[in-house]
Structure formats: structure tokens, C-alpha cells
BALOBA-1460 file (C-alpha; in Angstrom, 3 decimals):
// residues 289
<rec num="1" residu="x" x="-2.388" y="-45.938" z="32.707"/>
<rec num="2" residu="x" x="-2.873" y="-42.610" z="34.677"/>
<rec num="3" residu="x" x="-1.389" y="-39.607" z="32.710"/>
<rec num="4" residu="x" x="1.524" y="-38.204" z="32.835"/>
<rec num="5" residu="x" x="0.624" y="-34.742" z="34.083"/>
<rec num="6" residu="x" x="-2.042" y="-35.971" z="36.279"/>
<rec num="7" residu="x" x="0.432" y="-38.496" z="37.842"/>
<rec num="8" residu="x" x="2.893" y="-36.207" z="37.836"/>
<rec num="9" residu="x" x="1.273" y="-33.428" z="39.554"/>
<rec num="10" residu="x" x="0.048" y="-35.815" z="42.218"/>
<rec num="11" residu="x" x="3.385" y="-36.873" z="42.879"/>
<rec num="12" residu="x" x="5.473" y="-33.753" z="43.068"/>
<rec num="13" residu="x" x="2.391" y="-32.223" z="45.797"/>
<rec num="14" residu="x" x="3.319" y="-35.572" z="47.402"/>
<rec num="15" residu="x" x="7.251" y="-34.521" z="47.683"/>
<rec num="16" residu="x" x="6.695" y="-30.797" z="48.671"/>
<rec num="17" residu="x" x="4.412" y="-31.769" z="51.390"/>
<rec num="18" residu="x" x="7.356" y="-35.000" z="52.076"/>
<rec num="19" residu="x" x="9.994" y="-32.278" z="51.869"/>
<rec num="20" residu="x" x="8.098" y="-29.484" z="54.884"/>
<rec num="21" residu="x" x="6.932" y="-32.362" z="56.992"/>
<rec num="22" residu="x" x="3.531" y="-31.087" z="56.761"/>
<rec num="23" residu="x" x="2.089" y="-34.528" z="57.788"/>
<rec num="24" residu="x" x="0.636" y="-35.238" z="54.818"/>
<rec num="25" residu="x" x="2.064" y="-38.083" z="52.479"/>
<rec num="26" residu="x" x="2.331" y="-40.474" z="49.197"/>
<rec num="27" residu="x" x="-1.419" y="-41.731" z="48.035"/>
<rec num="28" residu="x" x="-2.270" y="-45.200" z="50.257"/>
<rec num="29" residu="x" x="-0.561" y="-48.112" z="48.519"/>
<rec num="30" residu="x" x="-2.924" y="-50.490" z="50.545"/>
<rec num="31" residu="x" x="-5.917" y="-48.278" z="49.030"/>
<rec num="32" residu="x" x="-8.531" y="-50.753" z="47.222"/>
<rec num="33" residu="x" x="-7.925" y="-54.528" z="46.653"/>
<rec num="34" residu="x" x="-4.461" y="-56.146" z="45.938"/>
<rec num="35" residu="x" x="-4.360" y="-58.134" z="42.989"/>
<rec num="36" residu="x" x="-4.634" y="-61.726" z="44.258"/>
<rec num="37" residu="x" x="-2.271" y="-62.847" z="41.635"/>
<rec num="38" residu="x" x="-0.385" y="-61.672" z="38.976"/>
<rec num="39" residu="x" x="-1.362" y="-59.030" z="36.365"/>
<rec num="40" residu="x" x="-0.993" y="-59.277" z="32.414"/>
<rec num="41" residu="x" x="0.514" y="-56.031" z="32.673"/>
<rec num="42" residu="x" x="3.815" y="-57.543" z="34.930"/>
<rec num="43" residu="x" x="3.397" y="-61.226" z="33.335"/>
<rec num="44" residu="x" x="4.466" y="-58.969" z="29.769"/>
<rec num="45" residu="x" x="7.039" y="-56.578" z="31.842"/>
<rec num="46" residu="x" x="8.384" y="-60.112" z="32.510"/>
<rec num="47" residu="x" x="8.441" y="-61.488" z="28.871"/>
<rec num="48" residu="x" x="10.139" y="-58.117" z="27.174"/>
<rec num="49" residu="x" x="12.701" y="-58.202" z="29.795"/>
<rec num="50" residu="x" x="13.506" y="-62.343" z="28.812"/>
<rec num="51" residu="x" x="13.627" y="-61.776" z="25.565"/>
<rec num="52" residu="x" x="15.274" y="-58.386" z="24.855"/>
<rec num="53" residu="x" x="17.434" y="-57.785" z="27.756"/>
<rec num="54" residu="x" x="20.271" y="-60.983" z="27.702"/>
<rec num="55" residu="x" x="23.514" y="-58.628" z="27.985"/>
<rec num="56" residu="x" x="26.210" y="-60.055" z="30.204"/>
<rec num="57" residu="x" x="27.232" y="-56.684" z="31.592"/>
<rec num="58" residu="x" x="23.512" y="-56.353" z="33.087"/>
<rec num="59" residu="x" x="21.850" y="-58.297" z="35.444"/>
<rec num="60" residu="x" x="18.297" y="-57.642" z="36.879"/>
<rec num="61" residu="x" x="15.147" y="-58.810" z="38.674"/>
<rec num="62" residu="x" x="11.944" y="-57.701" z="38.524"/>
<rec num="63" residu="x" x="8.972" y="-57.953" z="41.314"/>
<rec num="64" residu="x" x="5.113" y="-57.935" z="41.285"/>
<rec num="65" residu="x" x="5.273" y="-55.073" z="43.423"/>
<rec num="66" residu="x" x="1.768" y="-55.735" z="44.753"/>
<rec num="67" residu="x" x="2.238" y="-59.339" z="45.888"/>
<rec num="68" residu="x" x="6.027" y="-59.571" z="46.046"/>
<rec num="69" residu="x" x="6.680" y="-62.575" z="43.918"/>
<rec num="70" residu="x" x="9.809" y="-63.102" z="41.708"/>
<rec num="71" residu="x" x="8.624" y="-62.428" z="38.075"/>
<rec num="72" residu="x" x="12.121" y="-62.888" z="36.249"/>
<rec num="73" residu="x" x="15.802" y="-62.494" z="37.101"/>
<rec num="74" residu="x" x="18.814" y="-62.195" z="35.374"/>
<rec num="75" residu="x" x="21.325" y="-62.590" z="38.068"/>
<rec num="76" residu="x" x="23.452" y="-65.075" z="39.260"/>
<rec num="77" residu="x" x="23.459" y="-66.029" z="42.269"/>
<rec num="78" residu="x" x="20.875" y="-63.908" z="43.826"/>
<rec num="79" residu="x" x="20.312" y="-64.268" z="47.401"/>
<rec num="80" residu="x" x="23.844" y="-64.051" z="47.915"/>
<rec num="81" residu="x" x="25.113" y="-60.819" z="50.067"/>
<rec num="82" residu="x" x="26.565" y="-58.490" z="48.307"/>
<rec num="83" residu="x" x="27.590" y="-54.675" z="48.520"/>
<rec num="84" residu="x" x="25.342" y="-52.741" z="47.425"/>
<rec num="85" residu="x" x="26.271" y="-48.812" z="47.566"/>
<rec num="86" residu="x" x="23.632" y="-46.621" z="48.117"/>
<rec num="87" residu="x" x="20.991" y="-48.091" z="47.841"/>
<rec num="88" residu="x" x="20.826" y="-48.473" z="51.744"/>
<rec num="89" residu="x" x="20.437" y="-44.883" z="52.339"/>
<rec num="90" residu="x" x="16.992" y="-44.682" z="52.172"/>
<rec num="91" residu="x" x="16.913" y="-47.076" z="55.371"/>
<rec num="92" residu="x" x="19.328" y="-45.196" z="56.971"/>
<rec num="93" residu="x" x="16.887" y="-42.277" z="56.466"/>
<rec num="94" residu="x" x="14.199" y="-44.266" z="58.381"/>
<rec num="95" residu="x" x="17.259" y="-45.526" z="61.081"/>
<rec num="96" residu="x" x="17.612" y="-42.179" z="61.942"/>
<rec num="97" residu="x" x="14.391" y="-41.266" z="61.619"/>
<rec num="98" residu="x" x="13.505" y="-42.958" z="64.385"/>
<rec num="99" residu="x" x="16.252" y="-41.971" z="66.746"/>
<rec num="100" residu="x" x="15.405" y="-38.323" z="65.675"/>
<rec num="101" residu="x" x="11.558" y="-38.042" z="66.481"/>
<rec num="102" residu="x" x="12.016" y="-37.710" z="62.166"/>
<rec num="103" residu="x" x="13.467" y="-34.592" z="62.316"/>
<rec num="104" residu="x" x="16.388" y="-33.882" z="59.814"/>
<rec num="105" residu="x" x="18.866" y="-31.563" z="59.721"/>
<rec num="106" residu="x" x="19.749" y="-29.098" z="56.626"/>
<rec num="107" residu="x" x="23.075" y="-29.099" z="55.232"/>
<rec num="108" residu="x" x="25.455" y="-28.082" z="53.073"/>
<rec num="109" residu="x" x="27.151" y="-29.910" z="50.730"/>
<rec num="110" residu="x" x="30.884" y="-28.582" z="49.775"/>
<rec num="111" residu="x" x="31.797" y="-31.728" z="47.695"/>
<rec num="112" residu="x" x="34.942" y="-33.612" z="48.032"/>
<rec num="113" residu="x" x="36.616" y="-31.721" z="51.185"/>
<rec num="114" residu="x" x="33.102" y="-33.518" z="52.896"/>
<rec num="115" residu="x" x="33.500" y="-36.793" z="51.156"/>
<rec num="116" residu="x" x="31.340" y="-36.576" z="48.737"/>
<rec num="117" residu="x" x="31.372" y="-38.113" z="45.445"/>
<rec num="118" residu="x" x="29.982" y="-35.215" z="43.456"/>
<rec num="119" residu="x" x="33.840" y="-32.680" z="43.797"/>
<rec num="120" residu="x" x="31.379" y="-29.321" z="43.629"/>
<rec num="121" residu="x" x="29.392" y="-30.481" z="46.018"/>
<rec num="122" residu="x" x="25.602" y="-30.195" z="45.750"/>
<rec num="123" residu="x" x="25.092" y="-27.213" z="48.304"/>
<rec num="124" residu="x" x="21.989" y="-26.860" z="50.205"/>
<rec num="125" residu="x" x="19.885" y="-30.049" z="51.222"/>
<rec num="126" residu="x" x="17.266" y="-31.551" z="53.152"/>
<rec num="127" residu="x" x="16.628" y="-35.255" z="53.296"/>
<rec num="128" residu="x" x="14.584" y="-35.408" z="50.330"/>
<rec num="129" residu="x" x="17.169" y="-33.664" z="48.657"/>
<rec num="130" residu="x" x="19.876" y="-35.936" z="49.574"/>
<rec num="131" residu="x" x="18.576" y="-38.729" z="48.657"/>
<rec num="132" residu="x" x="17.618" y="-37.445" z="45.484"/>
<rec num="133" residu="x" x="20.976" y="-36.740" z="44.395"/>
<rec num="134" residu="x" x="22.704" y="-39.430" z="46.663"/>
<rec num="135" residu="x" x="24.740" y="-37.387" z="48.601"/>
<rec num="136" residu="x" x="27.351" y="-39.093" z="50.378"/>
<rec num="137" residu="x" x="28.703" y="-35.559" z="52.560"/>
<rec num="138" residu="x" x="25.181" y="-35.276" z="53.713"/>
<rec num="139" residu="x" x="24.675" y="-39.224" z="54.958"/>
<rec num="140" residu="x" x="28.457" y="-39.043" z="56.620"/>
<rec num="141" residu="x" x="26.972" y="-35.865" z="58.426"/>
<rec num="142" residu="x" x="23.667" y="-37.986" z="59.369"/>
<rec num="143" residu="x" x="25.347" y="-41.066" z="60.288"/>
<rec num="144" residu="x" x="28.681" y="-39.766" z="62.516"/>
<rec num="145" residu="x" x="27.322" y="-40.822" z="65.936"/>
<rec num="146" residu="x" x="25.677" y="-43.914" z="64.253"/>
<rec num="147" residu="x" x="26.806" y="-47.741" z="64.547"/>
<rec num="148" residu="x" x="25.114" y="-50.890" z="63.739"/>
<rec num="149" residu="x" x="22.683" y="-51.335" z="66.852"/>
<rec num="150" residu="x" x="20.997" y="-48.086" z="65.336"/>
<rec num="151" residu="x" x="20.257" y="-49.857" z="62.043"/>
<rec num="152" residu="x" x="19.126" y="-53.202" z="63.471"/>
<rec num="153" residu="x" x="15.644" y="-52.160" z="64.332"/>
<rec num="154" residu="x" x="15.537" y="-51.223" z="60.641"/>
<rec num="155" residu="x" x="17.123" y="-54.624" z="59.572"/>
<rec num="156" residu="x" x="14.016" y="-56.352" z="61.012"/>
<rec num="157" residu="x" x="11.700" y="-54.356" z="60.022"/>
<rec num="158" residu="x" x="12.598" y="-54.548" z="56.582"/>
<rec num="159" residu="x" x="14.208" y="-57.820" z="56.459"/>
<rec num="160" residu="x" x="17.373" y="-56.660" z="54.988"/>
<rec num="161" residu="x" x="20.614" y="-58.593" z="55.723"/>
<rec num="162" residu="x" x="22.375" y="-57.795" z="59.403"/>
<rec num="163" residu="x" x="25.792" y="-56.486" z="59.112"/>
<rec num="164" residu="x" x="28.323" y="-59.116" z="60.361"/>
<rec num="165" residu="x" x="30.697" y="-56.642" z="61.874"/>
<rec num="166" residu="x" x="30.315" y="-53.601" z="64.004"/>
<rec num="167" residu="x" x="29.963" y="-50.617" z="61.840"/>
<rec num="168" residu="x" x="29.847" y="-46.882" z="61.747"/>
<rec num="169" residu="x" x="29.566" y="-43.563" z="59.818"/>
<rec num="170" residu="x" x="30.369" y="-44.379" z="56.201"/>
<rec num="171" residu="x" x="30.158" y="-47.943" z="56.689"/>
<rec num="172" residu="x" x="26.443" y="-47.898" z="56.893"/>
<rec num="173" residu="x" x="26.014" y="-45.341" z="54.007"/>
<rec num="174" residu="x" x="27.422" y="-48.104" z="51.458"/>
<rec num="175" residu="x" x="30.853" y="-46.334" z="51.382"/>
<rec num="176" residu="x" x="33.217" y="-49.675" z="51.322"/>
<rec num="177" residu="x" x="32.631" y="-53.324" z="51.487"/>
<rec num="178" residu="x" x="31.924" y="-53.923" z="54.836"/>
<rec num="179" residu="x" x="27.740" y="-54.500" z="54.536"/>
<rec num="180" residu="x" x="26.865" y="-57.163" z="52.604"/>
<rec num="181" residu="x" x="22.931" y="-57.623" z="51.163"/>
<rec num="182" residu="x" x="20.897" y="-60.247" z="49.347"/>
<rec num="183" residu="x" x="19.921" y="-58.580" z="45.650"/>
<rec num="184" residu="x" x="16.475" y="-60.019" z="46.510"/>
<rec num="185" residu="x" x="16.318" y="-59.367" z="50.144"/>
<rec num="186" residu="x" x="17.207" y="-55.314" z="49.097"/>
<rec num="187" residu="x" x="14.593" y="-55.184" z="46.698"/>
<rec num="188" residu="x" x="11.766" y="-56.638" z="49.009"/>
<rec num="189" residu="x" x="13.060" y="-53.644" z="51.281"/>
<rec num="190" residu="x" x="11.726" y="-51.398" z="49.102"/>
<rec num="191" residu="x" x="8.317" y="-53.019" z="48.239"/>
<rec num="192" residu="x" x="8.273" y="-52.911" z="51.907"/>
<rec num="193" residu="x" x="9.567" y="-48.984" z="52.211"/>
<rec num="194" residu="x" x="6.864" y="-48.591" z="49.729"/>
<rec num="195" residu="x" x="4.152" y="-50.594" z="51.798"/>
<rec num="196" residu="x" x="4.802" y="-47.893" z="54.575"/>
<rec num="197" residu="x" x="4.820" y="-45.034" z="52.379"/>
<rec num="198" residu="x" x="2.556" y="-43.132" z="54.906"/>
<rec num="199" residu="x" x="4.523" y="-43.314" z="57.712"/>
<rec num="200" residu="x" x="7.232" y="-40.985" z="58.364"/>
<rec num="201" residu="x" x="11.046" y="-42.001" z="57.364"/>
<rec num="202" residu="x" x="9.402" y="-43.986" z="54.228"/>
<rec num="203" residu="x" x="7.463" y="-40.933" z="53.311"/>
<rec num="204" residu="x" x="10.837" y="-38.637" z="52.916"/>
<rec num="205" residu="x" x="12.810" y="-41.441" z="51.312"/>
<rec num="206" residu="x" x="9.961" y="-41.948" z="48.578"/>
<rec num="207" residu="x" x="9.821" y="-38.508" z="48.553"/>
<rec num="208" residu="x" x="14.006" y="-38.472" z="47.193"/>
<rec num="209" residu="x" x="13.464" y="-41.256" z="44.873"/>
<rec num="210" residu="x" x="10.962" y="-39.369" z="43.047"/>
<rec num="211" residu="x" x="13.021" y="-35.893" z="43.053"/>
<rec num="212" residu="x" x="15.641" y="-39.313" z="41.947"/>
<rec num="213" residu="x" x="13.498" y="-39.497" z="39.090"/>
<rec num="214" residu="x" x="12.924" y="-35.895" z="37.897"/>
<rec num="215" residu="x" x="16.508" y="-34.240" z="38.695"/>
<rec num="216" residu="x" x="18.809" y="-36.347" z="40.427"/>
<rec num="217" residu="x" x="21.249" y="-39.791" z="39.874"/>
<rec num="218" residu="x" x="18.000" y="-41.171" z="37.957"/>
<rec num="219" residu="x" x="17.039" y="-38.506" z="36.302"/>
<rec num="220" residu="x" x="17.898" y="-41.095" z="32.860"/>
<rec num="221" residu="x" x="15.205" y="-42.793" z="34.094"/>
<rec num="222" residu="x" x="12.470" y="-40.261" z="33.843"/>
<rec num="223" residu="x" x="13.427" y="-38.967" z="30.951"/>
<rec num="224" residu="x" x="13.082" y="-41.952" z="29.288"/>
<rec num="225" residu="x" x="9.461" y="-42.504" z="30.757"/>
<rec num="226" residu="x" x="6.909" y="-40.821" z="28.455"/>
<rec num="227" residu="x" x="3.380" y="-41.407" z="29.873"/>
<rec num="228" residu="x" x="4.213" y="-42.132" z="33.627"/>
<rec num="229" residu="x" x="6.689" y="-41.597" z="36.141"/>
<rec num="230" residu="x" x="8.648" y="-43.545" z="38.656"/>
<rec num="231" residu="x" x="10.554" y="-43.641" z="42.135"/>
<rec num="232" residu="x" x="13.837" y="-44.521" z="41.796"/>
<rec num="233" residu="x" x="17.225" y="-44.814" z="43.908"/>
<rec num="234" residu="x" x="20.663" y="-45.291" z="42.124"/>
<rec num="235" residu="x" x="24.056" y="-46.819" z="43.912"/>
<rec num="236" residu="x" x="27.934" y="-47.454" z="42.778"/>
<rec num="237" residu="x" x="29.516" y="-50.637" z="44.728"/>
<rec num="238" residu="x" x="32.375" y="-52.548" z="44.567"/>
<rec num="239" residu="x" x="32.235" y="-55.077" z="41.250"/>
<rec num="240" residu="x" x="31.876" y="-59.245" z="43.005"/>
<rec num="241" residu="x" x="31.913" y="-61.378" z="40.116"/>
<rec num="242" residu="x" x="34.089" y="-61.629" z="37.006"/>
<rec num="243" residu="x" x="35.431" y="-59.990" z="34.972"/>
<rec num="244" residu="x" x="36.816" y="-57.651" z="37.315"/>
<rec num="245" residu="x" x="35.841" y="-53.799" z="36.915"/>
<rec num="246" residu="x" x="36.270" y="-51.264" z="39.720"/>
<rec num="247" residu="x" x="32.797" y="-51.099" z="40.006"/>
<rec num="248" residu="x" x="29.081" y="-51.610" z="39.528"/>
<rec num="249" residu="x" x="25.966" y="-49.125" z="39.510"/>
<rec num="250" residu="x" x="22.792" y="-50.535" z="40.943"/>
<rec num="251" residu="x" x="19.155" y="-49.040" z="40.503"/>
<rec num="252" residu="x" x="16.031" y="-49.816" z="42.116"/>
<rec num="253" residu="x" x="12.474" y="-48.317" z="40.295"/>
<rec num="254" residu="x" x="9.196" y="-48.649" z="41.593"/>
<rec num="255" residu="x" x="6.693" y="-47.999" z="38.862"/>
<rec num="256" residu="x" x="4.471" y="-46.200" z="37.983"/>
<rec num="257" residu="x" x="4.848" y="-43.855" z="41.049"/>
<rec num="258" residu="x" x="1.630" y="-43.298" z="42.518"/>
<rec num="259" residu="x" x="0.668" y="-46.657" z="42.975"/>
<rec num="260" residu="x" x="3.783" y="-49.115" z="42.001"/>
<rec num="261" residu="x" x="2.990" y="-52.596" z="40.262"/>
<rec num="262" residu="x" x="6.532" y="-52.958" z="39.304"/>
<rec num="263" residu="x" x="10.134" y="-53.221" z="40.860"/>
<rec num="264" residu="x" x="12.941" y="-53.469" z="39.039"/>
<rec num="265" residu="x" x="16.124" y="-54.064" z="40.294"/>
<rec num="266" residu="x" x="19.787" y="-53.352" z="38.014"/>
<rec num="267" residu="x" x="23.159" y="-53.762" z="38.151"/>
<rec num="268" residu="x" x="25.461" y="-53.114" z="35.316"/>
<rec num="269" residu="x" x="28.873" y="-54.145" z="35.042"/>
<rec num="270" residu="x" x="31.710" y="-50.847" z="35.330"/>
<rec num="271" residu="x" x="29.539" y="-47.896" z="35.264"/>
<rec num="272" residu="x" x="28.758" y="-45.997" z="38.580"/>
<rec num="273" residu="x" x="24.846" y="-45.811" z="39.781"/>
<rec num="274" residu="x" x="23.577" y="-42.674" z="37.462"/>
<rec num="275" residu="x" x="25.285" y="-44.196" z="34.265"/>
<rec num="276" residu="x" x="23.171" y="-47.280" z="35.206"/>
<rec num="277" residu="x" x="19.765" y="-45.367" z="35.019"/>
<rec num="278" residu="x" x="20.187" y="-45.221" z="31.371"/>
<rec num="279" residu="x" x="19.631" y="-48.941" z="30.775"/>
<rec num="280" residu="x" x="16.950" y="-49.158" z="34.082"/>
<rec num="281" residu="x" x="15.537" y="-46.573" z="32.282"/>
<rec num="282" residu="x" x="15.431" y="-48.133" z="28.550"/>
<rec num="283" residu="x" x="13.951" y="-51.170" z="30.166"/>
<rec num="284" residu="x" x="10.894" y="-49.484" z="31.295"/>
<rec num="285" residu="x" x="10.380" y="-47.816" z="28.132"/>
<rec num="286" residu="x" x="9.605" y="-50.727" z="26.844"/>
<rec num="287" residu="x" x="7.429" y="-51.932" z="29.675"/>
<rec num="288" residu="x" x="5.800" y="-48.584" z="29.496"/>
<rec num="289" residu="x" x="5.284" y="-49.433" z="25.687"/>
């Protein structure tokens, strides 16, 4: 396992240079050869989560991050379409991206007079930084002159679930119920995001889901990492199965950062998206073990 400071250090150059468009990027995830089939490492990842992880209030899957395959899951009914929160901002990132020659606009956050979730608002941001901390003011900002036939490029691309109705603005930020995604076809998104972590759009999200990591919604995650660090993107969506709570948080980690062999995908019943980095994160302590 690389070190911490030594991954570390790679990974926050990686963000800077994200974060000033420099043209630089994330380490190659395509850079020497794949493992043809699945490690020991994620075969045990796979095991600890069976055995210790059987709450009712959390369901999960995790990936082989380098060949895609289901390892284990924890979650009923899991290719059916669900809403899913944030975790479809970093596609919106590349959506716009793309419609923007990648260029992103700074902005300030003033909280709940912008819609945000956060009521003091988060102040100044960039992309990276909005992603980091999930900032819903800054993606209604991004997304106002946005509808559905902007995303659907994306939705190929990353074979994420079309939306069924013609949506806008908040709507395609994860604010409502109105886009509905697979569990399993939004994590192969961001194996995917992560396969294209070069390339600009999936080099600023990664960028946020690290900052995610160190300072933002899943900052529980990297503290509980001791020897490595991960990407990570939290989201609150409406609860779909029983009981009933207001709502679910959802987290998606890539790990280790630099060169991911791991996705692990959360949800836990009634807590919004940063509460649910807390148990993401105690589940890759013990992987990390």
C-alpha cells in the first residue's frame, strides 16, 4: 500500500493543478496492466463487508474497480431506478463541461437565500470546490439554462439511466424525485468517471471528491482512513423503501485514490449524505486493515 504522505501529496498536486486548469491531471488509471481477474486484496474487502456489515439501515455494493465486476451487495433490489441526490453532480460537471469548452465560473455561495442546503452558505467556489462540499446554490447557478438534452450526451457516455421526463435546473442536480438511477448503473458511472480521469470534466470532478475526502461532506471518510486516502462524493435523496424516513444519504468512494481498486457504494437509512460518510468511512477502515 503506497503511504499516506506520499499518496497524499501526489493527490492534493493532482487537485491544485485540477482546480487552475493547468492541463495537467490525476496519475493514468490505464497506466500498467489491469488485473485480469480479481485481487485477494478486493476478494477480502468483499468477505469483511459479508460478515461484519448486516445492518438493515445500510445497504451497499462494492466493485472491483479495475475490472468492474460485482464483488458483494447488500441492497435490495439493485438495478432498480432510484433517486439518488447528489451524487449526479459530478456528471453534470462533465455536461457542462462540454457545452462550456470546460470553463467554469466562480461563485459565491450565500446559503439558503440561493438554495442551498448549507443556511451560511459556503462563500467562494470553483468547481472543485463545489463539488467538494456539494453545493447545491452553486449547481442551480451552473445548471439554470440547462434541460435534459444537455445531459444525454453524458447519459451515454456513462451509461447512467435517461431521465423519463423533461427536466431542468434543480431537477438535474438531484434536488427532488424527478431522475431516477440504477444503484449499480451510478456506481459503474464512476469507475467510468474514473477511467477518464485525464480528460477534462472527469479531471475537476475527481479533483472535488478528493477535496470530498480531506474537508468537505466526506471528510468522515478520510479521517477514518489511516494509511491511504480516497475520492469520495456524498448525496441526501428521498427514502424508497420501508420503513419510511424523510430521507437517505448515499456515498460513493473510490479507493485508494491514486490508483482505485475499490468502489464502494452506501446508502443509509434517515441520515443525510455527510452523516453517511461515517459508516462508508468505518467500512474502509476495516478494508484498509
Amino acid at each position: 500500500m503506497v503511504s499516506l504522505a506520499k499518496l497524499g501529496a501526489s493527490l492534493l498536486l493532482g487537485a491544485a493543478v485540477a482546480a487552475s486548469a493547468s492541463g495537467s491531471s490525476f496519475p493514468d488509471s490505464s497506466a500498467g496492466d489491469r488485473a485480469a481477474t480479481t485481487s485477494l486484496f478486493a476478494q477480502s474487502a468483499a468477505q469483511i463487508l459479508q460478515h461484519e456489515f448486516k445492518s438493515r439501515e445500510v445497504s451497499y455494493l462494492l466493485l472491483d474497480a479495475r475490472t468492474g465486476s460485482l464483488l458483494v451487495s447488500h441492497w435490495d433490489s439493485l438495478e432498480r431506478p432510484i433517486p439518488m441526490g447528489s451524487l449526479v453532480k459530478p456528471f453534470i460537471t462533465v455536461a457542462y463541461g462540454d457545452e462550456h469548452e470546460f470553463r467554469y465560473p466562480a461563485y459565491v455561495c450565500k446559503g439558503q437565500v440561493g438554495g442551498c442546503w448549507l443556511p451560511r452558505g459556503h462563500g467562494g467556489l470553483d468547481i472543485v470546490s463545489a463539488i467538494a462540499y456539494s453545493c447545491n446554490s452553486y449547481f442551480r447557478m451552473l445548471t439554470v439554462n440547462m434541460s435534459s438534452a444537455d445531459v444525454f450526451p453524458v447519459v451515454r457516455q456513462f451509461g447512467l439511466d435517461s431521465p423519463t421526463a423533461k427536466l431542468s435546473g434543480p431537477d438535474l442536480i438531484g434536488v427532488g424525485n424527478r431522475w431516477l438511477i440504477s444503484p449499480l448503473h451510478m456506481a459503474r458511472a464512476y469507475l467510468e468517471l474514473n477511467r477518464r480521469r485525464d480528460q477534462p470534466g472527469a479531471r475537476e470532478a475527481l479533483a472535488g471528491m478528493l477535496q470530498s475526502a480531506l474537508r468537505g461532506t466526506g471528510s468522515e471518510v478520510g479521517r477514518a482512513l489511516k494509511h491511504s486516502v480516497a475520492l469520495v462524493k456524498t448525496g441526501t435523496a428521498a427514502c424508497t423503501h420501508l420503513p419510511a424516513a424523510p430521507g437517505d444519504g448515499f456515498v460513493v468512494a473510490l479507493f485508494p485514490a491514486e490508483e482505485p481498486e475499490l468502489l464502494l457504494m452506501v446508502r443509509v437509512h434517515g441520515v443525510p449524505g455527510a452523516k453517511a460518510s461515517v459508516t462508508a468511512g468505518r467500512m474502509l477502515r476495516r478494508i484498509e486493515e
